[in-house]
N, C-alpha and C positions, 0 to 999 in steps of 0.2 A: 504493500500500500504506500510505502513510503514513496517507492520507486513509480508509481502511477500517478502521486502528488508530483514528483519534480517534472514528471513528461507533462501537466497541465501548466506547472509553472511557467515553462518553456514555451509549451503553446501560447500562453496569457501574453508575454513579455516580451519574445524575440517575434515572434508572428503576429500578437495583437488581436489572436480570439476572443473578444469581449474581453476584457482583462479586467475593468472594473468587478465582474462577478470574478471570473476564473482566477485570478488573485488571492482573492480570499477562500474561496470555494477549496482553492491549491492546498492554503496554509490550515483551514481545517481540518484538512484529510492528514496532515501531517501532526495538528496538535492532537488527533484523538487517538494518534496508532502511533503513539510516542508511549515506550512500555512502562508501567507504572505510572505513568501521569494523573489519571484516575479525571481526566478532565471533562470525559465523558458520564464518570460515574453516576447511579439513580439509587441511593440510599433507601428511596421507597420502593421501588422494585417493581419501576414502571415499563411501559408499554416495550421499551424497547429491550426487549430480554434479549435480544442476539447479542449483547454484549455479555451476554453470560451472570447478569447481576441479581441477585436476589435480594430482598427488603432486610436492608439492617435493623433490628429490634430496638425501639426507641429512638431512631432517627427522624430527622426533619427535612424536609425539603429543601433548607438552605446549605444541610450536610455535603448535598449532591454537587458533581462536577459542577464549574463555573458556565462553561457551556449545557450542559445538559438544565441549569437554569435558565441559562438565555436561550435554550431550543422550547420553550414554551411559549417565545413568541412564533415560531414557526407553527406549532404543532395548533395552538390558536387564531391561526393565519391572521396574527396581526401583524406581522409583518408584510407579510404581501398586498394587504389592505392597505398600510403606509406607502407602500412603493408605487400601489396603481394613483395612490391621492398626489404623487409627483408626476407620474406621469401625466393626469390630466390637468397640473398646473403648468404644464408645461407644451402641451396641446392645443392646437388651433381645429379649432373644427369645421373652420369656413368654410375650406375648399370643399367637404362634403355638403354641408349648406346650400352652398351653391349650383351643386350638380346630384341631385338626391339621389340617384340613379346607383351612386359610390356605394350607397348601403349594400346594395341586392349585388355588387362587385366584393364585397368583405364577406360577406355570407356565403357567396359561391364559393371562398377559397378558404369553405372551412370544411371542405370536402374529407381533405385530408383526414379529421377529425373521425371522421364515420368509418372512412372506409380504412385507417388502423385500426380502429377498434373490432371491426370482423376480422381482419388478419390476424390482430391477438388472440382472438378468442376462434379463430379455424383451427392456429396451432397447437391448442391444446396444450400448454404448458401457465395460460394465467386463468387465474379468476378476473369474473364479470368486473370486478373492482380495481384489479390490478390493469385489465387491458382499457379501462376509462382512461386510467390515469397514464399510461403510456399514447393514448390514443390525441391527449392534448397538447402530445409534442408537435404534431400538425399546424396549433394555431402558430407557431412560432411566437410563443411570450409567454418566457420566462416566468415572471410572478404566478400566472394561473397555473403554470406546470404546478409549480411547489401547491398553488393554494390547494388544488383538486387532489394533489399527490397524498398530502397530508390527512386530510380528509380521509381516502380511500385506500392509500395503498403507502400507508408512510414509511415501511423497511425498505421500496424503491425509491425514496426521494433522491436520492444522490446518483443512482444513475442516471433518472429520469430529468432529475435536471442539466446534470452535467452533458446528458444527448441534446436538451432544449436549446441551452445556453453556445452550447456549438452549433448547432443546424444555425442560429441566429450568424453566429459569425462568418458562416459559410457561404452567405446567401449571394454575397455576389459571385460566385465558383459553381454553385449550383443551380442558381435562379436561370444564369444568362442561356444556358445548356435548354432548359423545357422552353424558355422562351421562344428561341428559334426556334425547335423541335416544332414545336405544334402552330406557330403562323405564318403567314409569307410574305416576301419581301413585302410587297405591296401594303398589305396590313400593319408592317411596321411602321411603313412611312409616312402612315396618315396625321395630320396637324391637326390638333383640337385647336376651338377658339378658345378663346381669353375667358376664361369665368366671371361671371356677377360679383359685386361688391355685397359684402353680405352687411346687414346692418348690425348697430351695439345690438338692438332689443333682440334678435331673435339669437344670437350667441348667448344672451341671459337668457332665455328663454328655452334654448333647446336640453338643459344639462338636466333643470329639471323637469322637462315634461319627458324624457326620455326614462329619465330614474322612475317615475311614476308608473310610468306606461310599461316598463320591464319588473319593476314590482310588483302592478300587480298582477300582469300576465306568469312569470316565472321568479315567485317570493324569495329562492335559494340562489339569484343573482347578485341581491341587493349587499352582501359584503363589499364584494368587489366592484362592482358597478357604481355603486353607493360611491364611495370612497374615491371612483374615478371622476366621479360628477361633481363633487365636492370639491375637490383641487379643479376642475376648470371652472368652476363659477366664482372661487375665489381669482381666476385669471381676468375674465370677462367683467367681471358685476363693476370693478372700476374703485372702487370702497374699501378694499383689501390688499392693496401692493403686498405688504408686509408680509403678511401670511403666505399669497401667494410665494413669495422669493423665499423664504423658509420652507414651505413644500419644494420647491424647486428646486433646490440645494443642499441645505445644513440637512434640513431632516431627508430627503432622500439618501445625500451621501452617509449618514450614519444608522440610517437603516441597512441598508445596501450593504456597508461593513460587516452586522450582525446577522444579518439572513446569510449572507454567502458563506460567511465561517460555519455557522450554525450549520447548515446544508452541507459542506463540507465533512462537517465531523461525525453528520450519521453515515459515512461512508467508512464501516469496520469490513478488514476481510473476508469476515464468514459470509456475509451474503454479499459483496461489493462481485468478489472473484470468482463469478460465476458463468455459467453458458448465459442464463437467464439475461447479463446484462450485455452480451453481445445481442444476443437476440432481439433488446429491447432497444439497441443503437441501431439497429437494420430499421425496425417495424419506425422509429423517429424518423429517420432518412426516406421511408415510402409515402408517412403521413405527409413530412417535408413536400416531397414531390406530388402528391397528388391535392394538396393546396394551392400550390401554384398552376396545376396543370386545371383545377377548378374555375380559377379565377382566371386565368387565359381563356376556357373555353366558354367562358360566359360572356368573356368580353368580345368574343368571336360572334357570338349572338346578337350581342349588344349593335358590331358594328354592321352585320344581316339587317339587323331591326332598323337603325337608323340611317341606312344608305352609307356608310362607310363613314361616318362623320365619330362616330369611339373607336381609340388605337386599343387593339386588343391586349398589346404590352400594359393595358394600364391595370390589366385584374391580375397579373400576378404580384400588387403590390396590397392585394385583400390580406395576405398575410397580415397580424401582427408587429412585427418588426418596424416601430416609426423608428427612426426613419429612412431605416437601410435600403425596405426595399421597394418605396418610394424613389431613391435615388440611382438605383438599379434599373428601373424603368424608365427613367431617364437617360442613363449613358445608352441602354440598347438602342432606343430613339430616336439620338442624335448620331450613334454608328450608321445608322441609314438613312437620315434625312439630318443635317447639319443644321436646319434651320429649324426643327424641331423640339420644344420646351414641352415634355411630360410632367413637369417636376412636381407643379398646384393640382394638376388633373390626376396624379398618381396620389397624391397625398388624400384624397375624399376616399377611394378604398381604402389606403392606409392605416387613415385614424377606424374605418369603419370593421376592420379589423382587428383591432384592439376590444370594439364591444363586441365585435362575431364570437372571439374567444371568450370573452366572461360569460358572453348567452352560453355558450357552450358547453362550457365550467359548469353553469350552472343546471343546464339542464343534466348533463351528466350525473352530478350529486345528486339532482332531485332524485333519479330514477335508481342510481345505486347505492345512494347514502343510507338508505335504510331507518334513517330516521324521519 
């Protein structure tokens, strides 16, 4: 394990895979499989028995490793709750605003989503719980991996995230690949117009009628959705700079610290060094590609429908991933028409894949959570 922690290091640092996550994600995996450290330790002889721990008699909860108290904010998914509240102070929702169309482009390219989830559960090696939570590697984002993971299937968080958190960093190596694959020259080259100017009131407007409208259609969203809507209305509403720049920053970067370690250090070798977690880095990388290949093939439709006037490049950026793969469908764009600007038209899937994946997350939980 140690030797698996330095190959992430490496990746993090000399390559630049997310590093923000894989950084610390790294150095977890190395403070919990440090012998005798005990920094994992659970004195009460909680959930995560794979460490081999049983309940010390008369002990307290505070007895327990340092991390294994600070993995209560994972296992509570408030930390990933904190992380979507930065991400949507840090969120423009315009460009979908402006082009409504974006939504049914981030839904389509949550294809992935479904269709790992019959793969894991074809091959007969997960439960219904275990292949959700690998199946929300497709969204490409990171936070709802963990948030779903924990939930459902928390002895895979460290693979499952560590496959997320890479497939994200991967995206311009593997995006540009399905892109070409499935349109043609022709389809690439096409120029969208200029989008409408969205005004202040319906950016106020939209965080919470969306929150409303996804709570009460699907109640087991509203963690993470919640929390998403809340950091962009503190961006929007004009009355909260402060907060907002403190979600954007101080508190994401010090979340982001304690989730990735935390997440790191459920990575022990009895369940890490497994087939299971090859398997579950394959079935990420299919979900990966058939989210892209969703949101392509919808925007294929999209430009059927409207006479050639939507570049189909712009659904493979339904992913999750603001703002990687937004910009990704941008550079293929400009590879074949030089005068061509994807970047605002890719960005309305983009952000609308962010809430593809929380619906996602959450319909997931509803159906396997069992509560």
């Amino acid at each position: 394990m140690i030797g698996v922690a330095i190959v992430f290091l490496v990746l993090a640092i000399r390559f630049k895979f997310e590093p923000l996550l894989l950084v610390p994600i790294a150095f977890g995996i190395l403070l919990a499989n440090m012998p005798g450290a005990n920094i994992m330790l659970d004195t009460t002889g909680g959930e995560l028995g794979s460490y081999g721990q049983a309940a010390v008699e008369g002990a307290h909860w505070y007895d327990s490793g340092v991390l294994r108290i600070l993995y209560v904010g994972v296992k509570s998914s408030l930390f990933p709750c904190l992380i979507f509240m930065g991400v949507g102070a840090m969120t423009d929702f315009g460009p979908l605003l402006s082009n409504p169309v974006s939504l049914l482009l981030g839904a389509a390219a949550q294809l992935g989503v479904y269709a790992a989830f019959l793969m894991a559960m074809a091959s007969g090696q997960f439960t219904p719980q275990e292949a959700a939570s690998i199946a929300i590697i497709g969204g490409a984002d990171g936070p709802t991996a963990i948030f779903l993971t924990s939930k459902l299937a928390s002895h895979l968080l460290a693979p499952i995230a560590l496959a997320a958190y890479s497939y994200m960093a991967l995206i311009p190596i593997i995006q540009p690949k399905i892109m070409k694959l499935l349109t043609t020259e022709k389809e690439r080259k096409v120029e969208m117009k200029q989008l409408r100017k969205v005004s202040k009131t319906e950016k106020i407007i939209f965080p919470v009628a969306v929150l409303i409208f996804c709570a009460l259609l699907l109640p087991s969203v509203v963690p993470l959705l919640g929390m998403l809507m809340l950091g962009n209305l503190f961006r929007e509403c004009g009355v909260t700079e402060r907060l907002s720049d403190t979600a954007q920053n101080a508190l994401m970067n010090i979340v982001t610290i304690m989730l990735g370690v935390c997440v790191g250090a459920t990575a022990n070798g009895q369940d890490f060094l497994q087939v299971k977690t090859l398997l579950i880095i394959g079935l990420g990388l299919a979900a990966f590609a058939f989210s892209t290949a969703g949101g392509v093939f919808f925007g294929k439709l999209l430009y059927l429908i409207t006479g050639g006037k939507i570049n189909p490049l712009i659904g493979a950026a339904g992913v999750s991933a603001v703002p990687m793969a937004a910009r990704v469908a941008q550079n293929e764009g400009r590879k074949y028409n030089p005068t061509n600007f994807l970047l605002m038209h890719a960005m309305g899937p983009n952000v609308a894949g962010v809430i593809g994946s929380a619906v996602a997350a959450g319909f997931l939980l509803a159906v396997f959570g069992g509560k």
